[in-house]
Structure formats: structure tokens, C-alpha cells
C-alpha positions in Angstrom: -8.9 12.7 5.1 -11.6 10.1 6.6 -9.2 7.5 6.5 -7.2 4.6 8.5 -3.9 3.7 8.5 -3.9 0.1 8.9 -0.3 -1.7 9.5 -1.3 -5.3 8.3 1.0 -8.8 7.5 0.4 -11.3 4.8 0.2 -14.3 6.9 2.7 -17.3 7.0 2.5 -21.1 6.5 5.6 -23.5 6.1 4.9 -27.2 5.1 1.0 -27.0 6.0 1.5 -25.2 8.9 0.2 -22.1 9.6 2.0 -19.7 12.1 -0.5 -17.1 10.8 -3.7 -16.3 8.9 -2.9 -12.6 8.6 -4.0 -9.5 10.8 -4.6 -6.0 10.2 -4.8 -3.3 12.8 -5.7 -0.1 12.2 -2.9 2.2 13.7 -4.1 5.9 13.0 -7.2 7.6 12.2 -6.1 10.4 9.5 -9.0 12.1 10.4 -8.4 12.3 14.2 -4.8 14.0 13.7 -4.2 17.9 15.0 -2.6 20.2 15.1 -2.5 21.3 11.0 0.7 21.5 10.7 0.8 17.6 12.2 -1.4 16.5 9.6 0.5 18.5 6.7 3.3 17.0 7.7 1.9 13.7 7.7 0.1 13.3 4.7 3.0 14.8 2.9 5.6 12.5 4.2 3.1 9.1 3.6 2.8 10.6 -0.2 6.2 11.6 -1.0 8.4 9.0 1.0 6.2 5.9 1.9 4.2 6.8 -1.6 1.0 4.9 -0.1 -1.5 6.9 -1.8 0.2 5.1 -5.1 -0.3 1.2 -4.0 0.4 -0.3 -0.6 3.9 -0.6 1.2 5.5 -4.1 1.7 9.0 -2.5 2.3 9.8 -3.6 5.9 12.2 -0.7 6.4 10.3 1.7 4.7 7.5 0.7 7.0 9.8 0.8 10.4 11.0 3.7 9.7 7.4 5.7 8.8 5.7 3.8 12.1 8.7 5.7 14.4 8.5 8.8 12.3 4.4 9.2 13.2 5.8 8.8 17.0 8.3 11.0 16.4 6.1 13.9 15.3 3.4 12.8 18.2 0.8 11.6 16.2 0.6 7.8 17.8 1.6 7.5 21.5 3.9 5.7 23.6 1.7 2.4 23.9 0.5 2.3 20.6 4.1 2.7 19.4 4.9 -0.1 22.0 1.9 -2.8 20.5 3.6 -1.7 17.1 6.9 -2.4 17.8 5.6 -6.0 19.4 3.4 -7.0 15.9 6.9 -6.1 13.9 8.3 -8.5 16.2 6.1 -11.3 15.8 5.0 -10.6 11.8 8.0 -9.6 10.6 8.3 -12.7 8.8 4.4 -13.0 7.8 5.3 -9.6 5.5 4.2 -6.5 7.0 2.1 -4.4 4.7 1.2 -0.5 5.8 -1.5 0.6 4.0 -4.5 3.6 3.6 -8.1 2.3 3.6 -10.8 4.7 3.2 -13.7 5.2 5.9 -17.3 3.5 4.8 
């Protein structure tokens, strides 16, 4: 599938003041995943359980619990996972959002 997976927040502002403007980082590369049975796997779970082939996720635990499933199965690495657990962190109260964009 030439697509991203992009974990992304809303952005958050309280009485005129903005704590963010809302970032997006893509996470995965669809494409770039191997061996077959990885990507099987993947594509299942992210249709079946997340459903984000439907509409994007805003379900925080949803989300949390898909980002340490890709680590689990191998498909994002120990710093990757580590810079995702840190944006959970920091934009968990922006709204995190975990969503499929297509490639151009």
C-alpha cells in the first residue's frame, strides 16, 4: 500500500493561548514494511481493530494501544517507539489523531 501512517494531534489553545498549533509526523511507511506476513498482519489489525481505512482515529487508547502493537510485531523500532511515546506525552491533551494518508 503506498501509504503513511501519520500519528497527528488537534492542537490546543485555552483563553487565547496557544500551547499548540498542531503537528503530524509520519510514523510508518506501509509501503516499506516486510516480511508479508508483517504487513498482513498489519493492514488487517489497522482495518479490523483501529478501523482507519473507515475515517480517522481520535480514540487515545485505541491509538496507544495500536502504536505499541506495530512495536510489538517489529514494524517501528526502539527510538521511533521512544519519540512516540514522548509526542503522547506532550499531545495527549492537544487530541491525538492516527491516521492513513495516501502517497502523492
Amino acid at each position: 500500500m503506498r501509504a503513511f501512517l501519520i500519528l497527528a494531534c488537534d492542537g490546543r489553545e485555552c483563553d487565547n493561548f496557544k500551547f499548540c498549533s498542531g503537528v503530524k509526523n509520519i510514523i510508518l511507511d506501509l509501503e516499506k514494511v516486510f516480511p508479508q506476513d508483517k504487513y498482513i498482519y498489519l493492514i488487517k489489525y489497522l482495518d479490523s481493530v483501529v478501523k482507519i481505512f473507515d475515517s480517522k482515529c481520535f480514540i487515545t487508547g485505541v491509538i496507544t494501544n495500536a502504536l505499541y502493537k506495530f512495536y510489538e510485531i517489529g514494524v517501528i523500532d526502539d527510538s521511533v517507539y521512544k519519540n512516540i511515546s514522548d509526542f503522547i506525552k506532550i499531545h495527549a491533551r492537544c487530541g491525538l489523531i492516527l491516521y492513513v494518508q495516501p502517497k502523492d
